[in-house]
VOMI-246985 format. One line per field, with one value per atom (N, C-alpha, C): residue in three letters; atom name; x negated, y, z. Coordinates in steps of 0.1 Angstrom, whole numbers. Example, Ala and Ser with C-alpha at 12.3 -4.5 7.8 and 13.67 -1.06 7.14 Angstrom:
# VOMI-246985
aa = (ALA	ALA	ALA	SER	SER	SER)
at = (N	CA	C	N	CA	C)
px = (-132	-123	-132	-128	-137	-129)
py = (-57	-45	-33	-22	-11	0)
pz = (78	78	78	71	71	79)
This chain:
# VOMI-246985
aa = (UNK	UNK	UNK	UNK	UNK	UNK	UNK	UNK	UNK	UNK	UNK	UNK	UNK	UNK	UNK	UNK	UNK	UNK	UNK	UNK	UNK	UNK	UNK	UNK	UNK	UNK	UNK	UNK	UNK	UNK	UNK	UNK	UNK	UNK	UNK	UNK	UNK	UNK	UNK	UNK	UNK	UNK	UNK	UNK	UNK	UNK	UNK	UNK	UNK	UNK	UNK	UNK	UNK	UNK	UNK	UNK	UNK	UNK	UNK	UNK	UNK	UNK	UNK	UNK	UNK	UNK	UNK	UNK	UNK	UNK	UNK	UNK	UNK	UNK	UNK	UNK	UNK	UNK	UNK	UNK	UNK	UNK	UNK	UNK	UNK	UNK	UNK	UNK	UNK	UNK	UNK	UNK	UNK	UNK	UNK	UNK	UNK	UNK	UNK	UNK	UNK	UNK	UNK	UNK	UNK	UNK	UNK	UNK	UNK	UNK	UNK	UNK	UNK	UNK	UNK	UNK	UNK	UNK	UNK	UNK	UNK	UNK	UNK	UNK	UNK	UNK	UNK	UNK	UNK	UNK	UNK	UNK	UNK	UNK	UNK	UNK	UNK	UNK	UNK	UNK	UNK	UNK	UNK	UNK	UNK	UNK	UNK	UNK	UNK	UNK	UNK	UNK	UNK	UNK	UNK	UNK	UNK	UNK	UNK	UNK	UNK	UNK	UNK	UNK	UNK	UNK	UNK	UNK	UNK	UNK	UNK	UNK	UNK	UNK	UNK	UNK	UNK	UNK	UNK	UNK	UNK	UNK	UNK	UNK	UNK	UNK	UNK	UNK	UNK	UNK	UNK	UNK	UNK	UNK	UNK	UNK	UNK	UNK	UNK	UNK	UNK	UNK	UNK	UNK	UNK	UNK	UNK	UNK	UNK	UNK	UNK	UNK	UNK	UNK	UNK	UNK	UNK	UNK	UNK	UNK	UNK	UNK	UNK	UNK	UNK	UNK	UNK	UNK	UNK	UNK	UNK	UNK	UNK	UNK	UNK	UNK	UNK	UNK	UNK	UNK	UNK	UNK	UNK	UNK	UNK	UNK	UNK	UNK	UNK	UNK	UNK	UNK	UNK	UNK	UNK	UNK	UNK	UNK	UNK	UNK	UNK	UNK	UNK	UNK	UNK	UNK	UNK	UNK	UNK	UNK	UNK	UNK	UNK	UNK	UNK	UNK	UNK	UNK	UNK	UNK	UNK	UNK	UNK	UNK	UNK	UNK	UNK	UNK	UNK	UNK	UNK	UNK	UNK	UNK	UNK	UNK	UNK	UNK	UNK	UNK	UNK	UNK	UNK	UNK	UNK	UNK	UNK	UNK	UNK	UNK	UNK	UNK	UNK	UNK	UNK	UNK	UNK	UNK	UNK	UNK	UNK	UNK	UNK	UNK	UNK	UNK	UNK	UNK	UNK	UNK	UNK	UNK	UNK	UNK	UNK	UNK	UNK	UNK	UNK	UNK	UNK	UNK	UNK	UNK	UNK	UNK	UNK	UNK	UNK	UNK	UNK	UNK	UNK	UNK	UNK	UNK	UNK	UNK	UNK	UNK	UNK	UNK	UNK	UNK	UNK	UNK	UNK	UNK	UNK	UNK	UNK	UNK	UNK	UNK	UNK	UNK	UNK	UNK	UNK	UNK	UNK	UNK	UNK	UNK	UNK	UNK	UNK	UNK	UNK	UNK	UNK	UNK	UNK	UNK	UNK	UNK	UNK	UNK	UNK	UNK	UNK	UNK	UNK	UNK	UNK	UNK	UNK	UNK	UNK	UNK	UNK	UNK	UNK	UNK	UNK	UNK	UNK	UNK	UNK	UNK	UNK	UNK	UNK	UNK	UNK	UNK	UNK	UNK	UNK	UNK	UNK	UNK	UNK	UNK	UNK	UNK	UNK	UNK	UNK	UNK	UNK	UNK	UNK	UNK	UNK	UNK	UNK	UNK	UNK	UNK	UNK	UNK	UNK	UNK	UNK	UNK	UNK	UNK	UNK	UNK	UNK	UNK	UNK	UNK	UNK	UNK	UNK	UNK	UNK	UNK	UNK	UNK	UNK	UNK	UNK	UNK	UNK	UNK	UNK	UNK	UNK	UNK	UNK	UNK	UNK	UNK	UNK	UNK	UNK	UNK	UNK	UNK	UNK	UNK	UNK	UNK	UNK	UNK	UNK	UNK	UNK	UNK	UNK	UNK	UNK	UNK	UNK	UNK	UNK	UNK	UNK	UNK	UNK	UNK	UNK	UNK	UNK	UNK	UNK	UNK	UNK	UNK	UNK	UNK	UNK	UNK	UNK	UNK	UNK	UNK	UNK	UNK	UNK	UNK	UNK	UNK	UNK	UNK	UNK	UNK	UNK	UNK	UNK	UNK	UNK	UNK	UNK	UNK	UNK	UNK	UNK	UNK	UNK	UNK	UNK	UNK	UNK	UNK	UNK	UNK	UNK	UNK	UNK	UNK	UNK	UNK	UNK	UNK	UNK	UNK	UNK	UNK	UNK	UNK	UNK	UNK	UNK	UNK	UNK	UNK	UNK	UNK	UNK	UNK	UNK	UNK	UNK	UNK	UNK	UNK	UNK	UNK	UNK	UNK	UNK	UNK	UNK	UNK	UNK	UNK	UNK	UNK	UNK	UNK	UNK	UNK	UNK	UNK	UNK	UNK	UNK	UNK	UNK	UNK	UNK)
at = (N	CA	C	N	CA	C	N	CA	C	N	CA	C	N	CA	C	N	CA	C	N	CA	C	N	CA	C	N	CA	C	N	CA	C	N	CA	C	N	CA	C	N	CA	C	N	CA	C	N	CA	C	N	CA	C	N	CA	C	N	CA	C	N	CA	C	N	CA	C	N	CA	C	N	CA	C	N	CA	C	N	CA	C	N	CA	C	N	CA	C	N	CA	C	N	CA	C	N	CA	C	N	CA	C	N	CA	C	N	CA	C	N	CA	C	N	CA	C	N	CA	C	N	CA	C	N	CA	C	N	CA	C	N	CA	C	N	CA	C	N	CA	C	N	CA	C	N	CA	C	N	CA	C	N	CA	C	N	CA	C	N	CA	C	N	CA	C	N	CA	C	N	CA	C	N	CA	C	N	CA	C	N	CA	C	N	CA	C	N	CA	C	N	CA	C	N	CA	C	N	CA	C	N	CA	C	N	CA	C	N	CA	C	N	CA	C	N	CA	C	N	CA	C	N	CA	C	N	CA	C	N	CA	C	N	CA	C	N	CA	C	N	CA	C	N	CA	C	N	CA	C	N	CA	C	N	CA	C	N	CA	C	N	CA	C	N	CA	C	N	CA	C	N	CA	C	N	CA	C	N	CA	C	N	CA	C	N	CA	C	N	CA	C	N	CA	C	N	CA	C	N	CA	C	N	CA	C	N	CA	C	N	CA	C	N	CA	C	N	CA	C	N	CA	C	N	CA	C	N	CA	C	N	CA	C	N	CA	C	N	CA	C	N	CA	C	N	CA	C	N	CA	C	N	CA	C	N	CA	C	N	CA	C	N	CA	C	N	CA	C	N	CA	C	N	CA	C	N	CA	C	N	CA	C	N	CA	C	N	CA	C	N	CA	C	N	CA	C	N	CA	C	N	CA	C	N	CA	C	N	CA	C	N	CA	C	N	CA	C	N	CA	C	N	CA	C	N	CA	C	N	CA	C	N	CA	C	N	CA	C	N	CA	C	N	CA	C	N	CA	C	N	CA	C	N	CA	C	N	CA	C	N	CA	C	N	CA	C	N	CA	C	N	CA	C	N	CA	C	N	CA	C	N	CA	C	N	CA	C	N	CA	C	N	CA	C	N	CA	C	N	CA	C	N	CA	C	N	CA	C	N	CA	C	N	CA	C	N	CA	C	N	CA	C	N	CA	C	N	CA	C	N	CA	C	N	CA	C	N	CA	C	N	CA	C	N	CA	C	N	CA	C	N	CA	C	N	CA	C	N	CA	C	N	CA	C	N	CA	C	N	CA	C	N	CA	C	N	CA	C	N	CA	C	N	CA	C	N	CA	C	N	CA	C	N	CA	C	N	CA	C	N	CA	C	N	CA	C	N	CA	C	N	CA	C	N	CA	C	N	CA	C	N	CA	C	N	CA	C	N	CA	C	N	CA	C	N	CA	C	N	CA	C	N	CA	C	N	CA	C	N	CA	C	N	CA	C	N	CA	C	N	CA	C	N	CA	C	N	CA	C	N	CA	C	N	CA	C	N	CA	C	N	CA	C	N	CA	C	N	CA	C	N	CA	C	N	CA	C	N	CA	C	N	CA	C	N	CA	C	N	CA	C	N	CA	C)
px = (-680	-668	-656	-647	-635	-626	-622	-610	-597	-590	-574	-571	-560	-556	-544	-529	-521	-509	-499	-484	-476	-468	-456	-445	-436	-422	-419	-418	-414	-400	-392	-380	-375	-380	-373	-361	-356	-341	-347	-339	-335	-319	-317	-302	-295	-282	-277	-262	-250	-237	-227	-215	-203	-199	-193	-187	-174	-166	-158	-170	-171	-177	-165	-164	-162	-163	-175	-175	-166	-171	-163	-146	-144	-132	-128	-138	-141	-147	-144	-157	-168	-179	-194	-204	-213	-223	-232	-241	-251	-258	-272	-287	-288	-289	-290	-311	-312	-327	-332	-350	-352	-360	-366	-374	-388	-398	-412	-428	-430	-442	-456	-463	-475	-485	-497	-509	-514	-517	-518	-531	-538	-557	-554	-555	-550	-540	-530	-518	-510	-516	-511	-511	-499	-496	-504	-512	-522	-520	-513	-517	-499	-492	-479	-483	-473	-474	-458	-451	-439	-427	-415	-405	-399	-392	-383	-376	-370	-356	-346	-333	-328	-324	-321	-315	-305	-303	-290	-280	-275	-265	-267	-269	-270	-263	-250	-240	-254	-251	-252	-251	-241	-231	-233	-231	-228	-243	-251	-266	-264	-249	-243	-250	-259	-262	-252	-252	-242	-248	-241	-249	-239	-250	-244	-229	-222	-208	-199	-206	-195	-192	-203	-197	-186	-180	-174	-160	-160	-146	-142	-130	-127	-128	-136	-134	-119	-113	-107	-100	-114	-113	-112	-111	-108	-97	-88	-75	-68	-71	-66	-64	-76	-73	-68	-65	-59	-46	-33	-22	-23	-29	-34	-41	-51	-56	-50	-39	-31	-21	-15	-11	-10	-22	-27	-34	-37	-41	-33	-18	-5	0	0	10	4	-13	-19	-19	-18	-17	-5	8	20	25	18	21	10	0	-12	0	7	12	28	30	39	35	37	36	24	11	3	-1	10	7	18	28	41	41	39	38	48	57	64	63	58	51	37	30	12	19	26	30	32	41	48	37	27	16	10	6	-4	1	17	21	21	29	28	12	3	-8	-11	-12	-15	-7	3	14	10	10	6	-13	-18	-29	-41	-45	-54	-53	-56	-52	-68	-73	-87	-78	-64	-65	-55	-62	-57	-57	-55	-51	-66	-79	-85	-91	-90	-91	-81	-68	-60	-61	-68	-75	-85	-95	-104	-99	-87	-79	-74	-70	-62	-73	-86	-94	-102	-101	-106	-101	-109	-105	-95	-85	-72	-75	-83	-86	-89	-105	-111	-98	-92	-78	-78	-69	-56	-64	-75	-88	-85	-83	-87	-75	-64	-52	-48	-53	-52	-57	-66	-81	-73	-68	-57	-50	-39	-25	-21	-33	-31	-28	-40	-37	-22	-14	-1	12	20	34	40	49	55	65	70	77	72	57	52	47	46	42	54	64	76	79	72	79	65	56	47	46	55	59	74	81	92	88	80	73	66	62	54	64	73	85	91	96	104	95	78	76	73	76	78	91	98	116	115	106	107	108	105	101	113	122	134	133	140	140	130	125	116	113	101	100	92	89	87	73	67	51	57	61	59	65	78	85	73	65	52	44	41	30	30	48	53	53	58	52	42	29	15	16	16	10	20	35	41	30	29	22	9	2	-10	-8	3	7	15	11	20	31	37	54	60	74	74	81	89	90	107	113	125	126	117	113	110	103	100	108	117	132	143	145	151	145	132	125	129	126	128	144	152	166	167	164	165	159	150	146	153	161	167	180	183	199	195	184	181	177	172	170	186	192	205	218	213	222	219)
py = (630	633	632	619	621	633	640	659	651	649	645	657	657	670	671	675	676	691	682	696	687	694	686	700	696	709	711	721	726	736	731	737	748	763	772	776	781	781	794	802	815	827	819	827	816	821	809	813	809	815	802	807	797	795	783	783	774	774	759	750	740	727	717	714	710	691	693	674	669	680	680	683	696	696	704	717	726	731	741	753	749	750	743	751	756	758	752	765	763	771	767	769	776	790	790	787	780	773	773	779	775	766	758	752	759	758	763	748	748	741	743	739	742	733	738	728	723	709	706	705	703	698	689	676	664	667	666	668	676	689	699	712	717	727	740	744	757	766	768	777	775	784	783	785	784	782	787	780	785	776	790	781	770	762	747	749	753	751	763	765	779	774	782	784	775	768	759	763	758	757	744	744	729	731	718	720	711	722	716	702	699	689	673	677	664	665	675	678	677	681	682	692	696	704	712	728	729	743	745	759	771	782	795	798	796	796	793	781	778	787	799	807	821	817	825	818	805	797	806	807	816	804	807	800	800	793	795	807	812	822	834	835	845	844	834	830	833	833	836	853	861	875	881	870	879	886	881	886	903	900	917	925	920	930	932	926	926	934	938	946	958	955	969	981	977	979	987	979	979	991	994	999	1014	1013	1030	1033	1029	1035	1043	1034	1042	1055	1050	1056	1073	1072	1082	1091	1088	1094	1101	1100	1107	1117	1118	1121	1117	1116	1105	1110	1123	1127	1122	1112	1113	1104	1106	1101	1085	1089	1074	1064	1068	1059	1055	1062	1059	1045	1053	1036	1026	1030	1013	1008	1012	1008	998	1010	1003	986	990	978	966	967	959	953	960	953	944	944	945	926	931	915	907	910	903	896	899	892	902	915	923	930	924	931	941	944	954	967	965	974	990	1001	1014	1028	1036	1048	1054	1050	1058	1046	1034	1025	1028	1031	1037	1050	1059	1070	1068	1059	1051	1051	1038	1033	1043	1053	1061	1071	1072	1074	1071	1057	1052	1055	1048	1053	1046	1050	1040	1032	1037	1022	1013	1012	999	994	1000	995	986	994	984	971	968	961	947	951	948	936	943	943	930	935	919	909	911	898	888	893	889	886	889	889	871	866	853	844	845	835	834	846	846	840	835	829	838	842	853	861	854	861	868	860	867	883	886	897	903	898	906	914	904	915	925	923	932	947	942	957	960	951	957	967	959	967	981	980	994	1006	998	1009	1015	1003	1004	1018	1018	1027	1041	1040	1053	1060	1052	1058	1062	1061	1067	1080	1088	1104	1106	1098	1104	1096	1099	1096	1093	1083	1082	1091	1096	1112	1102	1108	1104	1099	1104	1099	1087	1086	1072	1062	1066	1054	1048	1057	1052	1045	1050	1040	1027	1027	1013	1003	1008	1002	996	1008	1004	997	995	980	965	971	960	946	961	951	944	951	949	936	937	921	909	913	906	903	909	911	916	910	919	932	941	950	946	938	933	933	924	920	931	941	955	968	966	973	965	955	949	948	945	951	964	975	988	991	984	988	981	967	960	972	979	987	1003	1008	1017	1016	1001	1001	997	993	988	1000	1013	1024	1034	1034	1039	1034	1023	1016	1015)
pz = (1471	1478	1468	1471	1463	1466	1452	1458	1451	1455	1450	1447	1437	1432	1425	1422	1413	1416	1414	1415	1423	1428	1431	1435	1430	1435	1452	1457	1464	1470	1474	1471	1488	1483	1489	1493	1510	1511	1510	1505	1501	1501	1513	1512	1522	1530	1536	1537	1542	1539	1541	1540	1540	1530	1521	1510	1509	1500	1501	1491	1492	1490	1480	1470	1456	1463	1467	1474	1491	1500	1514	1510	1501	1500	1509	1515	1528	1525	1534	1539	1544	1541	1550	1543	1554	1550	1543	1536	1527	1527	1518	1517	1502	1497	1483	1485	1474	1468	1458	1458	1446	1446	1436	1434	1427	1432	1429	1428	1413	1414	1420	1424	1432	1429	1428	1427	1444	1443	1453	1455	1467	1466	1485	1481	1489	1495	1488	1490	1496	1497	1504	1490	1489	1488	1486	1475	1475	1469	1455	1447	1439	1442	1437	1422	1414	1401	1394	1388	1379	1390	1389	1392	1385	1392	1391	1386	1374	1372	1380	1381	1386	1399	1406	1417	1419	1432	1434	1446	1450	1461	1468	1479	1482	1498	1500	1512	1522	1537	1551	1549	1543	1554	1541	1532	1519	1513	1511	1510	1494	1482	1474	1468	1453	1447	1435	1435	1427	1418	1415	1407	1413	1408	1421	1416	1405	1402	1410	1419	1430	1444	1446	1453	1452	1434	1432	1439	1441	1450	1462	1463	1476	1487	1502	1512	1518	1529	1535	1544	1547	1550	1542	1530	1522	1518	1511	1512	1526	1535	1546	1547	1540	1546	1532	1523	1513	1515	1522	1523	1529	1536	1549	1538	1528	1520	1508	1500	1492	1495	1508	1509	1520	1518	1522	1513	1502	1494	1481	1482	1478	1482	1493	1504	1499	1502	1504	1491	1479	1466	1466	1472	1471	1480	1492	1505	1495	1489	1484	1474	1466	1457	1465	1478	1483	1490	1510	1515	1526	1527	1535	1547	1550	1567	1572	1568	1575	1583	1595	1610	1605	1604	1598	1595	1580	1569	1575	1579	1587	1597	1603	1617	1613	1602	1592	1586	1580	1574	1579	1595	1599	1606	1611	1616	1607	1594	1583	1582	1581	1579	1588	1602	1613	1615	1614	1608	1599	1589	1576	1585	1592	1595	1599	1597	1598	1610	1624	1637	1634	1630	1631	1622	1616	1607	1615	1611	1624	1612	1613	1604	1606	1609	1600	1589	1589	1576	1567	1569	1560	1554	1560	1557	1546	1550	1540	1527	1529	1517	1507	1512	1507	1497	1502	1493	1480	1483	1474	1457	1453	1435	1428	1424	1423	1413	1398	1393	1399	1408	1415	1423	1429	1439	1432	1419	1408	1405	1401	1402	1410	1422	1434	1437	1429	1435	1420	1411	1403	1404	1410	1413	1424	1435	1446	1443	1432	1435	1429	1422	1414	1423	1432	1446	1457	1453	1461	1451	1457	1451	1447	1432	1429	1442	1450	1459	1469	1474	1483	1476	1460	1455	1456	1449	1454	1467	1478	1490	1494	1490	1490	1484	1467	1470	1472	1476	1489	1496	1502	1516	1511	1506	1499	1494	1486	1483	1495	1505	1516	1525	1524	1533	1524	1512	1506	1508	1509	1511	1530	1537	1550	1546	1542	1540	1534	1525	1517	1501	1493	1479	1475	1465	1460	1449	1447	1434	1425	1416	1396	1402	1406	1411	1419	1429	1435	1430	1420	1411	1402	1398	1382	1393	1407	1414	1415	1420	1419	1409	1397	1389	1385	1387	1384	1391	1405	1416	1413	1409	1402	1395	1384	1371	1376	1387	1390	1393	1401	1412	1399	1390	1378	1380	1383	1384	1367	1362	1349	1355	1345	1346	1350	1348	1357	1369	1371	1384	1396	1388	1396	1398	1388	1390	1398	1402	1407	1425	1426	1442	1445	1436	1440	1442	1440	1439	1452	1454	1468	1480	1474	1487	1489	1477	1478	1488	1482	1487	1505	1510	1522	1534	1526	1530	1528	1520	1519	1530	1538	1546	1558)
């Protein structure tokens, strides 16, 4: 009896997801994969053996191989919910260092978010927000702020200042907040004295 016998690679999907795509020039699904060798006995598959090489990314759509770095690309969809979580994010660091029961400020929050693109977003996520640990925020808040146009950071923390001045004057704690989220949003230190004064004089009027 002739036994045929060898290896041949086998390539496992192991993960699946949306990405932008480097070749479509889009969002399209994908397959993360490994490759795994196998000893065969007449051409079938028996006795796995060592992995292929690392892990890939391979698109739905163009059947395009790429390495897992390309899922650090923001989809479409993530550039889309940046504005709503940039400043939302923004807002409850400032809104945390004043007053964060003031029926006011909570409304404006939540509306501003709500506008900027986050219709799911309600005061007990702001409750959430308000929790969180303000390094990871500040964090959070640089990682984002690259993807927006210097002016769209600018009015972000408009907005943030603007709903600290609901309660009254701004105090020594929420002037240093502002700043911190300033710099977070890479704003210089011009540029973040000059917002806050835009929102002083807009609340004094």
């Amino acid at each position: 009896m002739l036994i045929i016998f060898g290896w041949r690679v086998v390539f496992f999907t192991i993960g699946k997801g949306l990405f932008h795509c480097p070749s479509c020039g889009g969002d399209r699904e994908y397959r993360r994969r490994q490759g795994r060798r196998f000893f065969t006995l007449f051409f079938i598959p028996v006795i796995p053996l060592t992995k292929a090489g690392p892990e890939f990314v391979e698109c739905d759509t163009c059947h395009g191989r790429y390495s897992l770095s390309v899922l650090s690309l923001p989809t479409a969809a993530d550039l889309a919910a940046v504005p709503a979580r940039l400043l939302r994010t923004a807002i409850s660091q400032v809104l945390r260092s004043g007053d964060v029961t003031h029926t006011g400020a909570r409304e404006r929050t939540v509306a501003l978010v709500r506008a900027a693109g986050d219709g799911s977003y309600d005061e007990s996520v702001l409750d959430a927000d308000l929790v969180r640990p303000f390094d990871e925020v500040r964090q959070e808040i640089g990682r984002s702020s690259a993807q927006l146009a210097p002016e769209a950071r600018e009015r972000f923390l408009q907005q943030a200042a603007e709903i600290a001045l609901i309660d009254g004057p701004l105090t020594f704690s929420e002037r240093e907040t502002l700043a911190a989220v300033g710099a977070d949003l890479t704003l210089t230190h011009v540029q973040i004295n000059a917002v806050i004064e835009i929102a002083e004089r807009a609340a004094a009027s």
